[in-house]
N, CA, C and O atoms as a CHARMM CRD file, in Angstrom:
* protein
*
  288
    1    1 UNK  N     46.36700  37.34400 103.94200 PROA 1      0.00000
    2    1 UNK  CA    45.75500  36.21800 104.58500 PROA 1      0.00000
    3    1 UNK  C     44.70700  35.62500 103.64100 PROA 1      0.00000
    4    1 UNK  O     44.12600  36.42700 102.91000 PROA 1      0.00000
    5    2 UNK  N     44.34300  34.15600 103.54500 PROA 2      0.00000
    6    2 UNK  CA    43.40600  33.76200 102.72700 PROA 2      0.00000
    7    2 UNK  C     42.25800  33.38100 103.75500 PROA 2      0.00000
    8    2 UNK  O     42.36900  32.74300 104.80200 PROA 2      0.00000
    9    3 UNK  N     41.23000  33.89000 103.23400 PROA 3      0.00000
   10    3 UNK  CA    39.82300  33.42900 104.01100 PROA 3      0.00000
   11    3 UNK  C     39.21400  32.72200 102.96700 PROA 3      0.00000
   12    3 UNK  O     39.37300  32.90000 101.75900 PROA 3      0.00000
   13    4 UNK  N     38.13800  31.48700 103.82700 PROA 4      0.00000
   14    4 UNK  CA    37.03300  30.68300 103.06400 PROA 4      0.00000
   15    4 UNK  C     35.74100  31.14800 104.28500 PROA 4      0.00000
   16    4 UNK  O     35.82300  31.25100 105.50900 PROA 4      0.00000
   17    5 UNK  N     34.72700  31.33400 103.46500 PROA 5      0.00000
   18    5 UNK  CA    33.55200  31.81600 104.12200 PROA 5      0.00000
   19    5 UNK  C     32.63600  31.58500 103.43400 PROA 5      0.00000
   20    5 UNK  O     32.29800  32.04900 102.34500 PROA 5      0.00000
   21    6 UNK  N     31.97700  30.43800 104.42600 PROA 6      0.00000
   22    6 UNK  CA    30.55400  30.01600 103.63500 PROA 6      0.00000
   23    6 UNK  C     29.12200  30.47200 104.03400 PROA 6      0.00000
   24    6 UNK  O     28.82400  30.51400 105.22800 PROA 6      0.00000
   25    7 UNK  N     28.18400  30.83300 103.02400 PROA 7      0.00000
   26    7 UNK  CA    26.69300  31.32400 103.37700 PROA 7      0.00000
   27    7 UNK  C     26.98300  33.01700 103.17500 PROA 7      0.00000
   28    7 UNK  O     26.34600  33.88700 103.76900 PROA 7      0.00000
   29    8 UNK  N     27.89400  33.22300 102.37300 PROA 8      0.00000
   30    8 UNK  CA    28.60600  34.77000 102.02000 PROA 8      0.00000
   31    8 UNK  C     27.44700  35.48100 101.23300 PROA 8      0.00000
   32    8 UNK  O     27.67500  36.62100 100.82800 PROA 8      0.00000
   33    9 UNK  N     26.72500  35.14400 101.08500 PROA 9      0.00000
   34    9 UNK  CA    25.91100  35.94200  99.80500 PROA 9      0.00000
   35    9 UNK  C     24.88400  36.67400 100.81800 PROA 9      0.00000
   36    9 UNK  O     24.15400  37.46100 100.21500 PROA 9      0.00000
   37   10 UNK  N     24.63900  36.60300 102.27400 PROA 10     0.00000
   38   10 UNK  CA    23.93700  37.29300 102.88600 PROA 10     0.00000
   39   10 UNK  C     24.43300  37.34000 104.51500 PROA 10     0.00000
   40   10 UNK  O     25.42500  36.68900 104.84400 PROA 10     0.00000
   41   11 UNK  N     23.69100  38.14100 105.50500 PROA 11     0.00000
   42   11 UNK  CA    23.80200  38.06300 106.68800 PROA 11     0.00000
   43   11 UNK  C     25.19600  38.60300 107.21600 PROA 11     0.00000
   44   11 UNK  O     25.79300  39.61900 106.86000 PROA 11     0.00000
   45   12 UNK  N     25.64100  37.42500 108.38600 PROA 12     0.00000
   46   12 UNK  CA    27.31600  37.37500 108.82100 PROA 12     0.00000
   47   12 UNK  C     27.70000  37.01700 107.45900 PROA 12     0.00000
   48   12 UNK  O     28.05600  37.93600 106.72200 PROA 12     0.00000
   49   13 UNK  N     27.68500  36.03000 107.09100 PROA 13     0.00000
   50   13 UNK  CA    28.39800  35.93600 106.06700 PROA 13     0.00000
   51   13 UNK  C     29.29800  36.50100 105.16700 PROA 13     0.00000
   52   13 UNK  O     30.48600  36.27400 104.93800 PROA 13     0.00000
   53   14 UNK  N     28.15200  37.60900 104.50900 PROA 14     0.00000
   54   14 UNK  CA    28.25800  38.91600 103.57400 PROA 14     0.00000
   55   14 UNK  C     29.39800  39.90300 104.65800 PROA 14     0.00000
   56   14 UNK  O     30.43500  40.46400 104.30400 PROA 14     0.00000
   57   15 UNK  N     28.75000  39.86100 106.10600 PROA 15     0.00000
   58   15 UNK  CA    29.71600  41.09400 106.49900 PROA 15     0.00000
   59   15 UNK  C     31.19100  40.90000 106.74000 PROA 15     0.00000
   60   15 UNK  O     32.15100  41.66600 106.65400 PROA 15     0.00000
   61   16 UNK  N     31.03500  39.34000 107.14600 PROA 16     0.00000
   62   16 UNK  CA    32.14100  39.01000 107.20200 PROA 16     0.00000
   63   16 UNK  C     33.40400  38.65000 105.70100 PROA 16     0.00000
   64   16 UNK  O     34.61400  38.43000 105.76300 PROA 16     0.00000
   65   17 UNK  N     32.65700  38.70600 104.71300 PROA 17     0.00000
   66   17 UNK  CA    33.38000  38.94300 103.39000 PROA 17     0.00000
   67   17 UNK  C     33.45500  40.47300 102.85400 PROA 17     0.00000
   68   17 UNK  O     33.97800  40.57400 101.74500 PROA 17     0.00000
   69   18 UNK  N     33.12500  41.38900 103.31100 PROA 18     0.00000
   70   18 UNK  CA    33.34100  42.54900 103.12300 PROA 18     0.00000
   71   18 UNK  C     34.16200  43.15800 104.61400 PROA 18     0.00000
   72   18 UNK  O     33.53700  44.16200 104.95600 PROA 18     0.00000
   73   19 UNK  N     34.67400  43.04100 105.04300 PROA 19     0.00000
   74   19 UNK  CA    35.33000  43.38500 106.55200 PROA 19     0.00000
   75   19 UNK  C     36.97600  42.35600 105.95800 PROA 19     0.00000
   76   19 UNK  O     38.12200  42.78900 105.84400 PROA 19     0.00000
   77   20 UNK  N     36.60000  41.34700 105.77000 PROA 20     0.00000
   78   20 UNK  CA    37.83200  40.47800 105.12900 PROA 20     0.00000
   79   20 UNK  C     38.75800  41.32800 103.81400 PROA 20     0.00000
   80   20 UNK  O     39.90300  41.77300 103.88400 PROA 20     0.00000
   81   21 UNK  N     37.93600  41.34900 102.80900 PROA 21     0.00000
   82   21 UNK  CA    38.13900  42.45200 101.71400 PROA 21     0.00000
   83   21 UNK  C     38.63600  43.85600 102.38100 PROA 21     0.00000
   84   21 UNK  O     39.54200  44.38300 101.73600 PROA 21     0.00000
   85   22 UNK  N     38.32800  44.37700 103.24000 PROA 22     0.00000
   86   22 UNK  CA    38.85000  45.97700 103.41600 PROA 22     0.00000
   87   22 UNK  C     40.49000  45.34800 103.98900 PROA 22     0.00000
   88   22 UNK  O     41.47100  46.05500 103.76000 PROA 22     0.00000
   89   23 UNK  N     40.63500  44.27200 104.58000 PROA 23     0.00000
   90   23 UNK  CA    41.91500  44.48700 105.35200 PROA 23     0.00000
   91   23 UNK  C     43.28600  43.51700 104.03300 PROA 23     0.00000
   92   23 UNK  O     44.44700  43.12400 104.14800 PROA 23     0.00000
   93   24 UNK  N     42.44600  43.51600 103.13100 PROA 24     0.00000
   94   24 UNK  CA    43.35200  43.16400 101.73800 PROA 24     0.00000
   95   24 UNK  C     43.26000  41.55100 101.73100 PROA 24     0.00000
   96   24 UNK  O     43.95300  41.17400 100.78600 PROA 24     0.00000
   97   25 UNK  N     42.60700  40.28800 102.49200 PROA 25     0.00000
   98   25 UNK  CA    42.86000  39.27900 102.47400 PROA 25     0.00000
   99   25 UNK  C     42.43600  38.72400 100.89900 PROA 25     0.00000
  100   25 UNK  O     41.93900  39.45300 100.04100 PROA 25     0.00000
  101   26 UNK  N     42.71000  37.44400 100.74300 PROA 26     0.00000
  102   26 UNK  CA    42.39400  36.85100  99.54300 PROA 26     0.00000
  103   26 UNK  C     40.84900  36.02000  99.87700 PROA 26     0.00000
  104   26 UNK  O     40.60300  35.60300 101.00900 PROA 26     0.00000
  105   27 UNK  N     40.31000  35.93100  99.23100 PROA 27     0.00000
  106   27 UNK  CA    38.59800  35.62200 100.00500 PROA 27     0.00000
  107   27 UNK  C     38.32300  34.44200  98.87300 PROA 27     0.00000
  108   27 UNK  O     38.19300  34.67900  97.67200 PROA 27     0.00000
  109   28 UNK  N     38.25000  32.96700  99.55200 PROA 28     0.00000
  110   28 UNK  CA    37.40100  31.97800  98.87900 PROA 28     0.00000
  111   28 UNK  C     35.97500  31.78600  99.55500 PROA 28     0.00000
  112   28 UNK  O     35.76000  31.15800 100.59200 PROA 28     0.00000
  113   29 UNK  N     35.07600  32.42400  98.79400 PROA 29     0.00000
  114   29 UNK  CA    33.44500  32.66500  98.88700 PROA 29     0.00000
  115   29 UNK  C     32.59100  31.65100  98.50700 PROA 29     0.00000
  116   29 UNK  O     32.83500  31.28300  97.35800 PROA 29     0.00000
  117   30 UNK  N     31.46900  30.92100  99.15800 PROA 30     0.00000
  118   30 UNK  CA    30.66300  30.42500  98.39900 PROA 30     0.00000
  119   30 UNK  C     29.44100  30.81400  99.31200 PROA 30     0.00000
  120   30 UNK  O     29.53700  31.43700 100.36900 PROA 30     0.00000
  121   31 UNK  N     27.80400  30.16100  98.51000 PROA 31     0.00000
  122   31 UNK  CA    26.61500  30.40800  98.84200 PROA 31     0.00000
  123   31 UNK  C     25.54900  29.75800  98.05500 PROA 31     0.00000
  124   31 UNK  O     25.94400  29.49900  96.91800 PROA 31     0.00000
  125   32 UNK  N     24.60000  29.48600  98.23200 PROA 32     0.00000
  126   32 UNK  CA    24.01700  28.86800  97.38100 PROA 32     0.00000
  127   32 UNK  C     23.17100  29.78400  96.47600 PROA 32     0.00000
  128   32 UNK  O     22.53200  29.15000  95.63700 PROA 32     0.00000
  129   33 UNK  N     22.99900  31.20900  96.43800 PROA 33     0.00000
  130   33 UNK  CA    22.17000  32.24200  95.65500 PROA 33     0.00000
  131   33 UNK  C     23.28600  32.98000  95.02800 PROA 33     0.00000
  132   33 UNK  O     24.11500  33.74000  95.52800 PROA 33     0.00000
  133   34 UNK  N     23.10200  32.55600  93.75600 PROA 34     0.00000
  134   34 UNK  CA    23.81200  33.20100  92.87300 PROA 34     0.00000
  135   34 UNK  C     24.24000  34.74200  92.77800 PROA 34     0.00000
  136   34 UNK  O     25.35200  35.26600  92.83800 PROA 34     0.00000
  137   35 UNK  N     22.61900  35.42100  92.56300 PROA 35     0.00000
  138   35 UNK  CA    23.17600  36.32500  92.53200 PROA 35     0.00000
  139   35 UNK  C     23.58500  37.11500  93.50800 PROA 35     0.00000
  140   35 UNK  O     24.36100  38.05000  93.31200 PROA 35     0.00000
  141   36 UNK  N     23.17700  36.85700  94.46300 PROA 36     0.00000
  142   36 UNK  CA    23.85300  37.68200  95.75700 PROA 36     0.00000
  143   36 UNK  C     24.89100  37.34100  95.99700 PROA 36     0.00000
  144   36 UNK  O     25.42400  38.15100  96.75600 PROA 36     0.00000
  145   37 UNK  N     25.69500  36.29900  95.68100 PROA 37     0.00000
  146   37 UNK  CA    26.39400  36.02900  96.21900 PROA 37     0.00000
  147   37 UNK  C     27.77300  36.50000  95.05600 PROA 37     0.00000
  148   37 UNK  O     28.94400  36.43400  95.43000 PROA 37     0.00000
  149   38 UNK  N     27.32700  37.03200  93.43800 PROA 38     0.00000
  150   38 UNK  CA    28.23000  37.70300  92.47400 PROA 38     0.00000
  151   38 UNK  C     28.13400  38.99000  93.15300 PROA 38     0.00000
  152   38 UNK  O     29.23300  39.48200  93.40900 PROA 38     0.00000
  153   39 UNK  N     26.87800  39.82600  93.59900 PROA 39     0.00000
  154   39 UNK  CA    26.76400  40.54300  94.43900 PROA 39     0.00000
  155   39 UNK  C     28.03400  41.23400  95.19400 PROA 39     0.00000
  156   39 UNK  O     28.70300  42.21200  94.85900 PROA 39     0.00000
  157   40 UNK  N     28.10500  40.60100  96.03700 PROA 40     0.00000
  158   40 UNK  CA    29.42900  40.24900  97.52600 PROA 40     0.00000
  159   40 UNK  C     30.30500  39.77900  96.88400 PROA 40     0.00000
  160   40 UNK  O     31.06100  39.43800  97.79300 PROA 40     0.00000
  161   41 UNK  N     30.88400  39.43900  95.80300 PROA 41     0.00000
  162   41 UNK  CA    32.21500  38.85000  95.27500 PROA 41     0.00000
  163   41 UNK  C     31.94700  40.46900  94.77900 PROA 41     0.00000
  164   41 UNK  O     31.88200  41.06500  95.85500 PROA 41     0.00000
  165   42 UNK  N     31.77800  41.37000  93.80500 PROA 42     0.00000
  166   42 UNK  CA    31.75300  42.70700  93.50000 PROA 42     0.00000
  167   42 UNK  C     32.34200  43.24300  94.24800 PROA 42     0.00000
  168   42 UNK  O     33.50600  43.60600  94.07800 PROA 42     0.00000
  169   43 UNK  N     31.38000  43.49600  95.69400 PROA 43     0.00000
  170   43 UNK  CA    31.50400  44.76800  96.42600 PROA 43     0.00000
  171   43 UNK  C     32.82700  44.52900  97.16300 PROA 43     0.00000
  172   43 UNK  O     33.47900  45.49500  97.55800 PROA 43     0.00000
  173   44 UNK  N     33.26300  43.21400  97.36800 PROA 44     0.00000
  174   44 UNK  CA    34.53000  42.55600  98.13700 PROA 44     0.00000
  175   44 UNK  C     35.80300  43.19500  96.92500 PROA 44     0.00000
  176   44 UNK  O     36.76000  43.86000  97.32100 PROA 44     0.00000
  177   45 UNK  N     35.63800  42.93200  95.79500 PROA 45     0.00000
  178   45 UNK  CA    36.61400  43.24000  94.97800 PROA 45     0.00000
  179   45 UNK  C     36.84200  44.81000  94.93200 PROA 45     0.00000
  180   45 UNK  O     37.85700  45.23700  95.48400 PROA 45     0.00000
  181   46 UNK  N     36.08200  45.59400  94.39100 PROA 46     0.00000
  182   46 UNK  CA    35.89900  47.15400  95.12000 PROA 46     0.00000
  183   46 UNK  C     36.26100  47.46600  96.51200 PROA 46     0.00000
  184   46 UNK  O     35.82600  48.57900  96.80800 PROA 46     0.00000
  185   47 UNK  N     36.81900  46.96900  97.36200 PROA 47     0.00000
  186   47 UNK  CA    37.33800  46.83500  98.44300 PROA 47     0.00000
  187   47 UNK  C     38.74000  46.88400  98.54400 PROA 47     0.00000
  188   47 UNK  O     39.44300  47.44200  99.38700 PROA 47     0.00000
  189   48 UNK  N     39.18300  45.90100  97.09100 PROA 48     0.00000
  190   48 UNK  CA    40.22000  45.86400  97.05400 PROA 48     0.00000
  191   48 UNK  C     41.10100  44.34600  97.17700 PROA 48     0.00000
  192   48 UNK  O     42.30300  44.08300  97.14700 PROA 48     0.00000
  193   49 UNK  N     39.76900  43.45700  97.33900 PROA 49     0.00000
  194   49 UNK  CA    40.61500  42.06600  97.45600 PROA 49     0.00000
  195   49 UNK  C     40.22700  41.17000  96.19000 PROA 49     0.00000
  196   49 UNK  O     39.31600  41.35200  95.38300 PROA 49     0.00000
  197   50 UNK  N     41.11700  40.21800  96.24400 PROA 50     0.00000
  198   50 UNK  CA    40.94000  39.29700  95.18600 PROA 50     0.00000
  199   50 UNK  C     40.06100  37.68200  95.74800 PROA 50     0.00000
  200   50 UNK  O     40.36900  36.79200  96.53900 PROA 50     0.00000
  201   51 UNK  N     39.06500  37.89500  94.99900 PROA 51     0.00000
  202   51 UNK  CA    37.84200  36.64100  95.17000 PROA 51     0.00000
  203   51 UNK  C     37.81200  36.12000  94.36000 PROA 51     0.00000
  204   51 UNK  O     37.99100  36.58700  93.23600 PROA 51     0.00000
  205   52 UNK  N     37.48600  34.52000  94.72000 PROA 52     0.00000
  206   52 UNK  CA    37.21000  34.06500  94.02200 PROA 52     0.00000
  207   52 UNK  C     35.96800  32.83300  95.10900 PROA 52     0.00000
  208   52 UNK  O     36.20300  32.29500  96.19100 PROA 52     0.00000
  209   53 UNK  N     34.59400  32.75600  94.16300 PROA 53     0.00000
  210   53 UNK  CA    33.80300  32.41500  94.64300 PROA 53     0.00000
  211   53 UNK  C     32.93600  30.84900  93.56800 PROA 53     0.00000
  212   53 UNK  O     33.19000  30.52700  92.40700 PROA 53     0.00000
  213   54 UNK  N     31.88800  30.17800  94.58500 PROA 54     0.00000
  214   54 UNK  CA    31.40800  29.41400  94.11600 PROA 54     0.00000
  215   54 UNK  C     29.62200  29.05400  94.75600 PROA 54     0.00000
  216   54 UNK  O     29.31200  28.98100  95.94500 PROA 54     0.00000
  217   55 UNK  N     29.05100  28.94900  94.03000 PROA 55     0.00000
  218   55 UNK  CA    27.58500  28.48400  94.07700 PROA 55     0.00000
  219   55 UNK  C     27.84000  26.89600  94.78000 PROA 55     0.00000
  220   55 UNK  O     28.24700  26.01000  94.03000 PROA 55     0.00000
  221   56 UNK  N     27.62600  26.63600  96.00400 PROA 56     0.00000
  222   56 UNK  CA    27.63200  25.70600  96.75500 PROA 56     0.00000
  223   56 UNK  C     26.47000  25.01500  97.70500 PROA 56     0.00000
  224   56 UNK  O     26.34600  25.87100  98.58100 PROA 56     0.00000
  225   57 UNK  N     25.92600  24.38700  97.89600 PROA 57     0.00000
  226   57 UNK  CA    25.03600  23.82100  99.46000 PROA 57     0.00000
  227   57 UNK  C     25.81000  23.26700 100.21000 PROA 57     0.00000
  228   57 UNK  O     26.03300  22.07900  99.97700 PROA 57     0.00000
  229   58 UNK  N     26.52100  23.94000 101.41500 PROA 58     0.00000
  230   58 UNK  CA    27.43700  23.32800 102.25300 PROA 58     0.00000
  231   58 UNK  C     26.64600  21.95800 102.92200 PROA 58     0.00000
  232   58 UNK  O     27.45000  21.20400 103.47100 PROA 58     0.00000
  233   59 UNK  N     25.48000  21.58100 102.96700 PROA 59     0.00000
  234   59 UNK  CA    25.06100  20.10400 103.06300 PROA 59     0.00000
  235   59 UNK  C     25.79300  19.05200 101.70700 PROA 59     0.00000
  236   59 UNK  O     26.34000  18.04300 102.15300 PROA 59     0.00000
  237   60 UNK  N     25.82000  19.13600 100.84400 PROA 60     0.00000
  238   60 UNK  CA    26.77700  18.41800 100.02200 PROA 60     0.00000
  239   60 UNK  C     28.27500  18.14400 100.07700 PROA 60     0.00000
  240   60 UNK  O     29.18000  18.33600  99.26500 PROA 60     0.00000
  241   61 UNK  N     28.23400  17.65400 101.24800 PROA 61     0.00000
  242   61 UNK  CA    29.61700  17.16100 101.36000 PROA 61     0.00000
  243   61 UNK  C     30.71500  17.15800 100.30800 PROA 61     0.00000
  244   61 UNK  O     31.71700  17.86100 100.43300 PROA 61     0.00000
  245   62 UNK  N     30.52900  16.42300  99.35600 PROA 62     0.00000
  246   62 UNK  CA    31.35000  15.97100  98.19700 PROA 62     0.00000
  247   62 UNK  C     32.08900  17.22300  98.00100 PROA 62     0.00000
  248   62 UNK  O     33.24600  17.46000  98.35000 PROA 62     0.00000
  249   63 UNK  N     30.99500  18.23700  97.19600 PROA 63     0.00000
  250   63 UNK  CA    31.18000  19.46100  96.76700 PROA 63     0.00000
  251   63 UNK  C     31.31400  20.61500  97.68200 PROA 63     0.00000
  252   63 UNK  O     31.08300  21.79000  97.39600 PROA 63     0.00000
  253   64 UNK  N     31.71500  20.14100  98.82000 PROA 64     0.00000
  254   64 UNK  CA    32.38900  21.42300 100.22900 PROA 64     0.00000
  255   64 UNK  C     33.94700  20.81400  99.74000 PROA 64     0.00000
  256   64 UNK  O     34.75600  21.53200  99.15200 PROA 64     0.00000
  257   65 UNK  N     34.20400  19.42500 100.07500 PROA 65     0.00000
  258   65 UNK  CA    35.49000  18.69500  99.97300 PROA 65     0.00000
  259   65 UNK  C     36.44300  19.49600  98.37600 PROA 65     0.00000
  260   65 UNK  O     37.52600  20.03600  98.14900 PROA 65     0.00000
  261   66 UNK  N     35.56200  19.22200  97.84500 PROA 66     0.00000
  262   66 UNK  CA    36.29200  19.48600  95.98600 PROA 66     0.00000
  263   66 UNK  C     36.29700  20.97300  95.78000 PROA 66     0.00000
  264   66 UNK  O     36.97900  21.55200  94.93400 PROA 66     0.00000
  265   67 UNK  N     35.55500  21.48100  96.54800 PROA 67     0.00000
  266   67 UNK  CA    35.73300  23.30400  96.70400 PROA 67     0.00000
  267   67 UNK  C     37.35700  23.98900  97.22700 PROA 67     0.00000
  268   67 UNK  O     38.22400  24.70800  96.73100 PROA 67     0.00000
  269   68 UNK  N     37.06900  23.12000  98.77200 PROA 68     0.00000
  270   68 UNK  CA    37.99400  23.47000  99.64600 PROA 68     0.00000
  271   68 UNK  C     39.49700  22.77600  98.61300 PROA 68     0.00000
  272   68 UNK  O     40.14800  23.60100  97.97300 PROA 68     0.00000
  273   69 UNK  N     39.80400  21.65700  98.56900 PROA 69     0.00000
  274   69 UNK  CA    40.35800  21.58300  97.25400 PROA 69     0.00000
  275   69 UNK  C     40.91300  22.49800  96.63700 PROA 69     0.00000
  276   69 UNK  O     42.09600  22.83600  96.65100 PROA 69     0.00000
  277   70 UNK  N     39.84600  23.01100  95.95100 PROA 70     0.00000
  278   70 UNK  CA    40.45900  24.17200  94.99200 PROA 70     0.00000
  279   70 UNK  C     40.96500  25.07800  95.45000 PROA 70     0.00000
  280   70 UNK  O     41.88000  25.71500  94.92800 PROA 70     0.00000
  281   71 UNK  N     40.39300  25.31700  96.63400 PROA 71     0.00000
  282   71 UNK  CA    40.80900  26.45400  97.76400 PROA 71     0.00000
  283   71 UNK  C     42.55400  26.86600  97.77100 PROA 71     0.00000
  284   71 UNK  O     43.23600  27.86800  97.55500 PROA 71     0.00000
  285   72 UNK  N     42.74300  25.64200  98.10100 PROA 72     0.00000
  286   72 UNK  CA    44.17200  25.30800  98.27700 PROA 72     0.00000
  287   72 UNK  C     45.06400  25.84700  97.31100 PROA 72     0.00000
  288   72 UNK  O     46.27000  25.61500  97.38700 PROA 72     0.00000
C-alpha cells in the first residue's frame, strides 16, 4: 500500500509513519524539520519500508501540489 503523511517528523504523524512502515507499506513523508523528520524516514526504513520523504510547509500550496505530484 502507498501512504502520504504529512507533519511526520513528530507526534501522530511520526506514529503514524512508523505503524505504516511495520505493515511493509511504501511511505511518502514530509515535515517541515529536517532533522526529525530524516529521523522517521530512518527508523521507518529499519522497519522495513521504503521512504521516500520531503521538507515541506503544508500551508504552501504550490509545493503540497508538486510533492503530491511526485507522489504519484
Amino acid at each position: 500500500m502507498n501512504t502520504i503523511i504529512t507533519g511526520a517528523s513528530s507526534g501522530i504523524g511520526e506514529a503514524l509513519s512508523i505503524e505504516a512502515a511495520k505493515r511493509g507499506d511504501k511511505l511518502f513523508i514530509c515535515a517541515r524539520n529536517a532533522q526529525r523528520l530524516e529521523k522517521v524516514a530512518m527508523s521507518c526504513r529499519e522497519a522495513g519500508a521504503e521512504v521516500t520523504y520531503e521538507i515541506i510547509d503544508v500551508t504552501d500550496k504550490e509545493a503540497v501540489a508538486k510533492w503530491l505530484e511526485k507522489c504519484e
